[in-house]
N, C-alpha and C positions, 0 to 999 in steps of 0.2 A: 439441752443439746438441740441444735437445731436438727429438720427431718428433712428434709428434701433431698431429694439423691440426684447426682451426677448424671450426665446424662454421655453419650456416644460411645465408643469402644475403642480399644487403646494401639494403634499400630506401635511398632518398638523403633526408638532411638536409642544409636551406643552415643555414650558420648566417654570418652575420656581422658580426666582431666589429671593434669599435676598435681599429687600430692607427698614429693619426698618428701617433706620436712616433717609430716605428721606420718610416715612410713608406709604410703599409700601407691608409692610409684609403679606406672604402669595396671593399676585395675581398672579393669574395663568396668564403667558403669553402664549396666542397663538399664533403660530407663524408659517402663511401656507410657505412653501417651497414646490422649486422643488426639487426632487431628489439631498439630498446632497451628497459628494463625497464618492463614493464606498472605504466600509473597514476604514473609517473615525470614526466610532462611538466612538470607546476610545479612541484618540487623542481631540476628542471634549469636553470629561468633564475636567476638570479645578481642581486644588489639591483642597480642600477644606479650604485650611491653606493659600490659594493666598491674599496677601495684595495688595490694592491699593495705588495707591502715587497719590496724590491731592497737585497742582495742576499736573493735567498729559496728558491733551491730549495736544498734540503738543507740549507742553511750562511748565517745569517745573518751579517751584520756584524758582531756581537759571538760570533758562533761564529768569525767568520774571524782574527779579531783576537784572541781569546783562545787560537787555534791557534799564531798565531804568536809571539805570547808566552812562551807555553811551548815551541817550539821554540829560542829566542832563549836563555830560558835554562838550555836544554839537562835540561830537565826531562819525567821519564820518564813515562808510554810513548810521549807524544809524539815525543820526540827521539830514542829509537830507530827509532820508524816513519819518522820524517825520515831518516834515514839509510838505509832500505830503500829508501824514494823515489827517492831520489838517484842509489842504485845500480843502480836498474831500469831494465831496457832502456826503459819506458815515462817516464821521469826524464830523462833523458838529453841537454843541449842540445842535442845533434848527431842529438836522433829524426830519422827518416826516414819520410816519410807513405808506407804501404802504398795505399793507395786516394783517391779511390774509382776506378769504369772510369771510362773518357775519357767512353764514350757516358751515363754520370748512370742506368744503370740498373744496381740490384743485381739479384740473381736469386739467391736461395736457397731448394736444394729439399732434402728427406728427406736425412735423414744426410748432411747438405752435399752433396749431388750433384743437381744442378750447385753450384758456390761461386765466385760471380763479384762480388768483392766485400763477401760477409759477414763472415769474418774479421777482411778490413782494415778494415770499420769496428768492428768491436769493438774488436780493437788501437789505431785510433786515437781510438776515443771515450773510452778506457782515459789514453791519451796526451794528447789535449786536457785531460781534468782533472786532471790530474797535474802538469802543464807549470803550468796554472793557478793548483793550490796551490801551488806552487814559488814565482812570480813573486810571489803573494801575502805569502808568509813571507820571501824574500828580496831580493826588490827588482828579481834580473838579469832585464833584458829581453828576453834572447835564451828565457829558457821562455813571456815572453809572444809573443813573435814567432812563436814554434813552435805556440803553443795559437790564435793569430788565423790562420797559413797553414792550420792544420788544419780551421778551420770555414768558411774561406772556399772552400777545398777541396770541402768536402762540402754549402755552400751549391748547388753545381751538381748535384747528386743530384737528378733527376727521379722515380723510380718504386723500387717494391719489387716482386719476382714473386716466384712460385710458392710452393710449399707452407709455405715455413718463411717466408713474407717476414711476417706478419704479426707474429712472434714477433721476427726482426730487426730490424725498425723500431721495435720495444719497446725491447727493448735499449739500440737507439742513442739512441732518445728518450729512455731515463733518462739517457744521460750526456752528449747535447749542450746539452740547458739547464742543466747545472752549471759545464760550462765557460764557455760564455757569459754566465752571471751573471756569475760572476765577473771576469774581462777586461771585459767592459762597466763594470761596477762601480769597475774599478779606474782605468778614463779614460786608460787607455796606446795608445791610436793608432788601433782598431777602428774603422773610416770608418763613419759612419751609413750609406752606401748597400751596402754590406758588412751591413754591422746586419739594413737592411732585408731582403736577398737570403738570409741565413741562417734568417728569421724564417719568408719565404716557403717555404722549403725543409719546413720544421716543420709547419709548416701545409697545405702542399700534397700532401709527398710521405710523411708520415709519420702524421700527424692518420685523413686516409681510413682507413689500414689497420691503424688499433687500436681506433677511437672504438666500434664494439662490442662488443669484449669480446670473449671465447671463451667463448662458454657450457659447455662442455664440457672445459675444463681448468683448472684453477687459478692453477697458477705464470704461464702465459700471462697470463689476464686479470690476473693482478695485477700482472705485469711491465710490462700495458699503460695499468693505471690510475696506476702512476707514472709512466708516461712522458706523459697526457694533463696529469696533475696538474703537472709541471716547464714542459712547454709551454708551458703557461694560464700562469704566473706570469711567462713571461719575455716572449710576447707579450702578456699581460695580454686574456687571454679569461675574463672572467668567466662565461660559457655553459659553455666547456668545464672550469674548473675547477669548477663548482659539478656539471657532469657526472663528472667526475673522482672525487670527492665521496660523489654517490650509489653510484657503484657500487662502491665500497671499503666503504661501508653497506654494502651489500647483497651482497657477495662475504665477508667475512669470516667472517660467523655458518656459512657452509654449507663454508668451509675449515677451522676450526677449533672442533672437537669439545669443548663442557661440559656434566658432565650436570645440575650444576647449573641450567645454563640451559637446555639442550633435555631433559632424559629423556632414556629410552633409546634414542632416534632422532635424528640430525643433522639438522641445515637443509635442507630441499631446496635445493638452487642457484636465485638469481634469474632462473635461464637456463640451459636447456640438462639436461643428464643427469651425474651425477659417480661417477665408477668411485673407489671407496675401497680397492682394490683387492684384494682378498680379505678385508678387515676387517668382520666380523661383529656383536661384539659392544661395547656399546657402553652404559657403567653409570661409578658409577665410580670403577672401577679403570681406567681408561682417558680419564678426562677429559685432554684436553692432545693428544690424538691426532691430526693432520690427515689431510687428506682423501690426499695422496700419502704417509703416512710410510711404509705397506707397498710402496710403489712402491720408494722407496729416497729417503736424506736428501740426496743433492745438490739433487734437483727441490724438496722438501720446503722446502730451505734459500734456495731462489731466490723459492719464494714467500713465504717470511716475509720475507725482506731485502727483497722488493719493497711489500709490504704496511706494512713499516716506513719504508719511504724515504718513502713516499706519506704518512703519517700525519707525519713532521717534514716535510717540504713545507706540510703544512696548518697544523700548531702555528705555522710560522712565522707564516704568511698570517693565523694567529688563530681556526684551526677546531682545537678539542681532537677528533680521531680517537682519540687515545690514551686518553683516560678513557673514550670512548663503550665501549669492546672492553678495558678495563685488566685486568678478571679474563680473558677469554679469551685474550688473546691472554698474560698471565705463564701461564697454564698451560702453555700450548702449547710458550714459551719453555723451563718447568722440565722439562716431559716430553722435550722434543726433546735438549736438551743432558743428560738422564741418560743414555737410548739411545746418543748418538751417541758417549757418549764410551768405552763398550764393556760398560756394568754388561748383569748376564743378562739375557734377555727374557720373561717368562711369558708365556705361551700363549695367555692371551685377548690378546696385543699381537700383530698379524701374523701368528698361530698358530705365535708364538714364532722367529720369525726375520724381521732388519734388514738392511738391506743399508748399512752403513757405509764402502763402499768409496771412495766418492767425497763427500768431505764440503768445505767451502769457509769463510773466515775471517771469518764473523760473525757477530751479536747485537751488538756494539761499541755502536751506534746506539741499539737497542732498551736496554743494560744502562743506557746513559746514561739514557734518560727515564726508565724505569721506577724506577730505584734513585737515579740520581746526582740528580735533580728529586723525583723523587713519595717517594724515600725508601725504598722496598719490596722486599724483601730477595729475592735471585733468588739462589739458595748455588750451583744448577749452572748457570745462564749465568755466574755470577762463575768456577767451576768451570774449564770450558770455555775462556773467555777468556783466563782469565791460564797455562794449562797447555796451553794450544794456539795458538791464534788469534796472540796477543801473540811465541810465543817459535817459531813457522817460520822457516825460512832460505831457503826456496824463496820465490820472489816473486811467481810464478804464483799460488800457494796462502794467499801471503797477500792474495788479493785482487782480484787483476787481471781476474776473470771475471764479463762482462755487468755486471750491476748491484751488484756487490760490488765496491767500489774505494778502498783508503785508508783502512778505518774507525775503525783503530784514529790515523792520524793526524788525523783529523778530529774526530772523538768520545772519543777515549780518557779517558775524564775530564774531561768537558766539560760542567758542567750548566747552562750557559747555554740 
């Protein structure tokens, strides 16, 4: 888990949105923030005529379908990843739900201490969409049984604490709205008042402690702008998704480094202060650069994956994020996966030293839009992919962390 804490103090926004159809009409959500982005307020409300597409976070119905497809007929990389699935502890008909506490309260602080709770919703928010894609590609009901105990489980979740909870509720908010599209979508037994109760759980106990942002880290806020962006689609909060929105606008250009488009100076962050971490120079030899890559490419890699999760969340919904950011964010993509894959480093990069120790199994997502859609040639994300990512035996590594999960089964060639 990453340590860095949020930083400002959280004036309150009500915001209340529609939710009869999941039995939610008329609650007021509270929802404390810090200081959202200056001059932001009318870009934040949403047409009033916004439709949702169900299923939509991450994986639409012809993404889900053409997943299954090709697992069906046993057709590669899908069907290998199917087969990792399978074998993973998080695959497993016989999962066993870790979490959450009895008392509905996580508590996660600095370097997991205290960790009451954390863990096991990652694991099982890991498990819930797994189980999920499972029942989708194959029909048995016992993975859908397993993915409706696990959210009906974590529907009782009242609150996140202490230092790291802002970051954990990120997390789990990117991978409860995937699950739950999906099993709702699929119409196999999820009782509307379950529906409802899970919705509220979203809203209540997870909504509060991301809707600002972390002005002062990256992979954080972008971890959390996916997890507002899945949210909105499955409650169908057009406020918070069109908030969702802006501030993936507005966080990207100051995460990832073009000199084409900035000169020799990056974006100031929307919000907050950004430690680039000992990176100085900035021309370009160095376009593609982000803001944590001298940190090290795990965090690095959490932010892109999360930045990219949020951007096919939107494509679905019908907001191109991917063309707004298409050159910054391939650059970033080609730069990232040269480094990470061990070529030298010159000097003006990090002042020539990466820390590639801790790296994690994606772009899958990103290679699909960019190249398998738009056509645009990525040679070291393709690189990367198919000489890494694709060919682990470890399961952990190919995926299973925070918001990385499945990519290569879900996207592996999938230009839907």
């Amino acid at each position: 888990m990453t340590n860095r804490k949020p930083g400002g103090k959280n004036p309150v926004i009500y915001i209340v949105h529609s939710a009869a159809r999941f039995g939610l009409s008329g609650m007021a959500l509270l929802l404390a923030i810090a200081g959202g982005p200056a001059g932001a307020a009318e870009s934040e409300v949403a047409p009033a005529t916004q439709i949702f597409r169900h299923p939509g976070v991450l994986l639409s119905l012809n993404q889900l379908n053409f997943m299954k497809a090709q697992v069906v007929a046993k057709a590669d990389p899908f069907y290998s990843a199917y087969l990792k699935a399978i074998a993973s502890p998080y695959g497993k008909p016989t999962y066993k739900l870790q979490g959450p506490p009895a008392n509905g309260a996580i508590e996660c602080g600095s370097y997991s201490h205290p960790n009451l709770g954390c863990t096991a919703a990652d694991n099982d928010g890991t498990a819930a969409y797994t189980q999920a894609l499972l029942y989708w590609i194959t029909g048995n009901k016992a993975y859908a049984a397993n993915a409706i105990a696990i959210l009906n489980a974590y529907a009782k979740v009242k609150s996140y604490s202490l230092s790291n909870a802002p970051l954990q509720a990120a997390w789990d908010g990117s991978k409860w709205p995937r699950a739950a599209e999906i099993i709702r979508a699929a119409n196999v037994g999820w009782a509307p008042p379950d529906i409802a109760a899970f919705s509220a759980m979203l809203t209540n106990a997870i909504v509060p402690g991301i809707y600002a942002g972390s002005p002062d880290n990256g992979n954080w806020e972008l971890s959390m702008i996916e997890a507002m962006m899945g949210i909105a689609v499955f409650t169908e909060n057009s406020s918070l998704f069109q908030h969702a929105v802006t501030f993936w606008q507005q966080r990207i250009p100051s995460y990832m480094y073009n000199f084409a488009l900035d000169g020799d100076k990056p974006v100031p962050p929307p919000r907050g202060k950004l430690d680039w971490h000992g990176q100085k120079i900035f021309n370009a030899s160095t376009t593609g650069i982000l803001q944590e890559t001298c940190r090290d490419f795990g965090h690095t890699q959490f932010g892109i994956a999360a930045a990219i999760n949020g951007a096919e969340t939107a494509a679905i919904q019908g907001v191109d994020l991917y063309g707004s950011e298409r050159t910054r964010i391939e650059a970033s993509l080609e730069f990232t996966t040269y480094y990470i894959s061990g070529k030298p480093v010159p000097s003006t990069v990090c002042r020539g030293k990466v820390n590639i120790k801790d790296t994690y199994q994606t772009f899958e997502i990103a290679y699909n839009a960019f190249h398998n859609r738009l056509g645009d040639a990525l040679p070291n994300t393709y690189a990367w992919i198919v000489g890494d990512v694709r060919k682990t035996t470890d399961y952990y590594d190919a995926g299973s962390n925070h918001m990385i999960v499945e990519e290569t089964l879900t996207h592996g060639g999938n230009g839907n």
